[in-house]
ZAMARGU-4260 file (C-alpha; in steps of 0.2 Angstrom, whole numbers, plus 5000, padded with zeros to 4 digits):
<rodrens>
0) 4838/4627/4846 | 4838/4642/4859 | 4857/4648/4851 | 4854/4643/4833 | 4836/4652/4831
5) 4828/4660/4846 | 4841/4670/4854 | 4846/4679/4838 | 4828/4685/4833 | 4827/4691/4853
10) 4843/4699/4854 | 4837/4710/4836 | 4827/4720/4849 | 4828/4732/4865 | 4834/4721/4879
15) 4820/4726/4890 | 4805/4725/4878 | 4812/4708/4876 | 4810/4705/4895 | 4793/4708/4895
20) 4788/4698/4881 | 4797/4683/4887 | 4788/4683/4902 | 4773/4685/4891 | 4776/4670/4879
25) 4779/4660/4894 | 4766/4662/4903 | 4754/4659/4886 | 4764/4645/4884 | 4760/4638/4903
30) 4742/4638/4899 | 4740/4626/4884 | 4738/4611/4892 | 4751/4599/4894 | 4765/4612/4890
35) 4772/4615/4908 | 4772/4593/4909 | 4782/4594/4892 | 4795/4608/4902 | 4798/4599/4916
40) 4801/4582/4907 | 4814/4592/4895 | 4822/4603/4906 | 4820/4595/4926 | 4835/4583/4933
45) 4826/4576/4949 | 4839/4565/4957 | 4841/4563/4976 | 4859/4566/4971 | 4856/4584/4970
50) 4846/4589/4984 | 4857/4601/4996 | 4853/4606/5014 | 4857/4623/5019 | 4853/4635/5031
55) 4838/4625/5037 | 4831/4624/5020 | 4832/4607/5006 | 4836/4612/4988 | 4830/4600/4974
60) 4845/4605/4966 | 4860/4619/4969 | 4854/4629/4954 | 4847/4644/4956 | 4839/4662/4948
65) 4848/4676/4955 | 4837/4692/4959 | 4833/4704/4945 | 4825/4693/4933 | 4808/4691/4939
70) 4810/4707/4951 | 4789/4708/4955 | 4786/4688/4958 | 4776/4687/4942 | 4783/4672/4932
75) 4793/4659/4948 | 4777/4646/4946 | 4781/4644/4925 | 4802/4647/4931 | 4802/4631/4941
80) 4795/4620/4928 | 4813/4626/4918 | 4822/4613/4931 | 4829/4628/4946 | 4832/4622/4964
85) 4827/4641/4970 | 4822/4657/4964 | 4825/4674/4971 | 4811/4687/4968 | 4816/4705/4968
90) 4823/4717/4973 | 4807/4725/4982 | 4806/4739/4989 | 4792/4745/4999 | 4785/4757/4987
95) 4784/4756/4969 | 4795/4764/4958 | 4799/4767/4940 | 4819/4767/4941 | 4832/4776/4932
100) 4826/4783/4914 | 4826/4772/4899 | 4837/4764/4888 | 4845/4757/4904 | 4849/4740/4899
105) 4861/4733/4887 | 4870/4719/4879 | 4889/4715/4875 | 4887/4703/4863 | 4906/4702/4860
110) 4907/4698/4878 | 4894/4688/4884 | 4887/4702/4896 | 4876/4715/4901 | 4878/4733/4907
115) 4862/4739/4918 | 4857/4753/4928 | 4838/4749/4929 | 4838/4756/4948 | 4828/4743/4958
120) 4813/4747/4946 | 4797/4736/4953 | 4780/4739/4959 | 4782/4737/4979 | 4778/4726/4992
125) 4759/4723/4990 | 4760/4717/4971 | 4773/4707/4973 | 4764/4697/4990 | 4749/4696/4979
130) 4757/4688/4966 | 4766/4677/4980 | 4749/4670/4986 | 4750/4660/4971 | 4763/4652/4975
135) 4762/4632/4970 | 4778/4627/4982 | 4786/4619/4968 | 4803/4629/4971 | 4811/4639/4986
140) 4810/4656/4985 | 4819/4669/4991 | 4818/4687/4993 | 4832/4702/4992 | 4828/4719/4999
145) 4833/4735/4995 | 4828/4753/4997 | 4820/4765/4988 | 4829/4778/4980 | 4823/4795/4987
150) 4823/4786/5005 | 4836/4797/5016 | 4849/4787/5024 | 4842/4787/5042 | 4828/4778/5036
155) 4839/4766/5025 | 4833/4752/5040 | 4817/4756/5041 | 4815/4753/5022 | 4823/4737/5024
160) 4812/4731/5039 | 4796/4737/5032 | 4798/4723/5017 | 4805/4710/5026 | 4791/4711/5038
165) 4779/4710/5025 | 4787/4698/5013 | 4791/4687/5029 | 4776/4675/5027 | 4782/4671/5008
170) 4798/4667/5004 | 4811/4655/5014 | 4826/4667/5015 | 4830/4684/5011 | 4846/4693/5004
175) 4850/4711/5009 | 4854/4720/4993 | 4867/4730/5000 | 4880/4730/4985 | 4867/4736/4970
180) 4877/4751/4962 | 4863/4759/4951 | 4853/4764/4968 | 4858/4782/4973 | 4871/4784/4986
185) 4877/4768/4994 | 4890/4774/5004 | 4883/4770/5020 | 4878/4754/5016 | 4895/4749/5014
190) 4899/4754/5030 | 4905/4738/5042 | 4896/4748/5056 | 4879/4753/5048 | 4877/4735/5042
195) 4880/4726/5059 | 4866/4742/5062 | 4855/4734/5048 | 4856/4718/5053 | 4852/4717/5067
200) 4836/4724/5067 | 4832/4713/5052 | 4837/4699/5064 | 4827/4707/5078 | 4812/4706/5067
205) 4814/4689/5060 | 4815/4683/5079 | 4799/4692/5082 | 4791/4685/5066 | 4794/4668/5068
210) 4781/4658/5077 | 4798/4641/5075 | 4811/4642/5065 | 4821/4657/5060 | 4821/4664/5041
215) 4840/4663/5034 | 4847/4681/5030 | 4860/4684/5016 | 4870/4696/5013 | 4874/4702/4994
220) 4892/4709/4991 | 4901/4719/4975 | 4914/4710/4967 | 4923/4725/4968 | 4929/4721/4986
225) 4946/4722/4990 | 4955/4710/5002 | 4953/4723/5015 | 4937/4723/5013 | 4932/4707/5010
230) 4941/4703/5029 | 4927/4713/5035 | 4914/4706/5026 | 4921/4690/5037 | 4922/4699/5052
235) 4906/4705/5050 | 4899/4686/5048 | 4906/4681/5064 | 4901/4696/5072 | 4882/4694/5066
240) 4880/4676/5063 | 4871/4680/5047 | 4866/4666/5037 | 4878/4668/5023 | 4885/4679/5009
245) 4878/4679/4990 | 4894/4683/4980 | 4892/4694/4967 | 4880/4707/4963 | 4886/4719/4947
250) 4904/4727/4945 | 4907/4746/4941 | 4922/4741/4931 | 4926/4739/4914 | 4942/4730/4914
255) 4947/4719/4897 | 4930/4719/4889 | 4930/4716/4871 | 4917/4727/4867 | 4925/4746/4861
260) 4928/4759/4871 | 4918/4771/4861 | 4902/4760/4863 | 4905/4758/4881 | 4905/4777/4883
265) 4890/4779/4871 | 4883/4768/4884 | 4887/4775/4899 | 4887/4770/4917 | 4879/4754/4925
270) 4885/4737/4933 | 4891/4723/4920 | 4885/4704/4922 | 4890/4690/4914 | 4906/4683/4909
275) 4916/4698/4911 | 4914/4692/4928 | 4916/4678/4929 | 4935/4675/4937 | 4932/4692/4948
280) 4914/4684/4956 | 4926/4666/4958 | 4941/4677/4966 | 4928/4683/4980 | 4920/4666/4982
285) 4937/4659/4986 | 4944/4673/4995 | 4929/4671/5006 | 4928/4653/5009 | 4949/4650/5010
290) 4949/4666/5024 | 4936/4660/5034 | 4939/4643/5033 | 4922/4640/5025 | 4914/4645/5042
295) 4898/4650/5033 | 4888/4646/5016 | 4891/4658/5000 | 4880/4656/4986 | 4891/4660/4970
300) 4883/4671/4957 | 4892/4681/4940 | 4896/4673/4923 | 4889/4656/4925 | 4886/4651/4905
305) 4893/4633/4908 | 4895/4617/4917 | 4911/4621/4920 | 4909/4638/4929 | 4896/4631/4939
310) 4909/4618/4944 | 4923/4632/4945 | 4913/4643/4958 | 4908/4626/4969 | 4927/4622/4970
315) 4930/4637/4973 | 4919/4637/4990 | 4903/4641/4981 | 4888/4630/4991 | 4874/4634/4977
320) 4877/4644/4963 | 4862/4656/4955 | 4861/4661/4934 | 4853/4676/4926 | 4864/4684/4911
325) 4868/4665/4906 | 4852/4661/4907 | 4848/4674/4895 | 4863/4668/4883 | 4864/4650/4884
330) 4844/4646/4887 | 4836/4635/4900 | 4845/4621/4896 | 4860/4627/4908 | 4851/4623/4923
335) 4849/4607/4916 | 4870/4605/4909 | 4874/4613/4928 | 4865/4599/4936 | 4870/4585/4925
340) 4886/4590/4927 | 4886/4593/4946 | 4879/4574/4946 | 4895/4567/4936 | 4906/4575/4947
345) 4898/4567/4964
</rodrens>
């Protein structure tokens, strides 16, 4: 229903304004009674068969919603009924910011993607903690840091710091968005030295935050990485002990899309999701996990639209994997494919 008759009226409109009135016609939807039972009955797997252990933390199920979607924590509640093991909230940034101008998301219909350049666009720390105090503990949620744009780089870590301290008492783990390439200049934070800088302090904070347990840290990489690089990326896990590696954030290139060139240019820059990276996100995951002989957990996100290439990034090394563009193509009824799928293969 979702591919024959919804997603073709949606996708006749701006690919933000579409966005919002999701999350509006949700959220109406949740408050009819009965609705949200009727969700979960359609879309949940709850099987024992699923439930992962990682970092300290039980997942219902190893399918997630990658950061990005819902960016100020305003729709995880009606999310969860849709059958997800976690959600990542974010990214947040301590203030609020508007992003990069509009139009700054678009489809590639021909490809099964998305080019964006939204620029960590969200409304800061406080509105999302608010909206986090509702929290009905239906689902683990994570949250992914970043910057804000007009912060100079020595105050990149205080940035960071100032959310996660914040954010601490909400969420279950956090990802450091690291890898985001529609945020100002980056160069820094993909230098191996500033990032054992960065976390550290983050780890420095979460030991002085938490009354028992520690809070897991993630780090977010490109997909861009060479082998070079991603050697460090290893290096810099052993070095830190960080909790694990999220695998892949958007990729600058634009290598054997089907979508023309002259569209692409009328387009202009941004990070592309979705199926056009599927095999490079896979490549990293495996890379990462063969290299270090699996020596810490990777959470494997870019082109999921199937079963199969939730089955294809897990082989590969993946532990969970998290959806966003294919949520948006194939509908809710992925998580639910993914995890039966996961189930037959146990």
């Amino acid at each position: 229903m979702y591919k024959l008759l919804i997603r073709p009226i949606l996708f006749l409109f701006d690919p933000e304004k579409v966005h919002y009135f999701t999350f509006s016609v949700v959220k109406f939807l949740h408050k009819i009674p009965l609705v949200p039972i009727i969700i979960r009955g359609i879309f949940q797997v709850n099987d024992k068969g699923l439930e992962k252990e990682l970092f300290g933390l039980k997942f219902k199920n190893p399918v997630g919603l990658a950061a990005g979607f819902d960016k100020n924590a305003v729709l995880y509640n009606e999310l969860a009924n849709f059958g997800f093991g976690f959600i990542e909230i974010g990214t947040v940034t301590p203030k609020a910011q508007a992003g990069n101008p509009k139009q700054r998301l678009f489809r590639l219909k021909d490809d099964k993607g998305i080019i964006n350049r939204m620029g960590f666009n969200n409304e800061g720390i406080a509105p999302a903690i608010e909206n986090l105090k509702k929290n009905k503990g239906q689902v683990i949620i994570g949250g992914n840091l970043g910057k804000n744009t007009a912060t100079k780089p020595e105050h990149y870590t205080e940035d960071y710091c100032e959310v996660f301290k914040e954010l601490h008492p909400y969420v279950d783990y956090f990802v450091l968005n690291v890898s985001c390439p529609n945020v100002g200049s980056h160069a820094k934070l993909n230098d191996k030295d500033y990032l054992v800088e960065l976390i550290s302090a983050v780890q420095q904070l979460n030991k002085e935050l938490s009354s028992n347990t520690l809070k897991p840290i993630l780090l977010k990489i490109a997909p861009d990485l060479n082998n070079t690089q991603l050697d460090e990326i290893i290096e810099l896990v052993a070095e830190t002990r960080i909790d694990g590696v999220i695998a892949s954030n958007t990729s600058t290139t634009r290598d054997n899309l089907k979508t023309p060139t002259s569209r692409l240019q009328e387009i202009g820059n941004g990070g592309v999701s979705g199926q056009p990276i599927k095999n490079q996100s896979t490549k990293v995951i495996k890379y990462l996990a063969d290299n270090s002989n699996k020596a810490f957990p990777i959470i494997g996100v870019g082109g999921v639209h199937s079963a199969e290439d939730a089955l294809e990034k897990i082989k590969a090394g993946a532990d969970l994997v998290q959806i966003y563009t294919g949520f948006i193509y194939e509908g809710p009824s992925l998580i639910k494919r993914i995890n039966k799928a996961i189930l037959r293969q146990s």
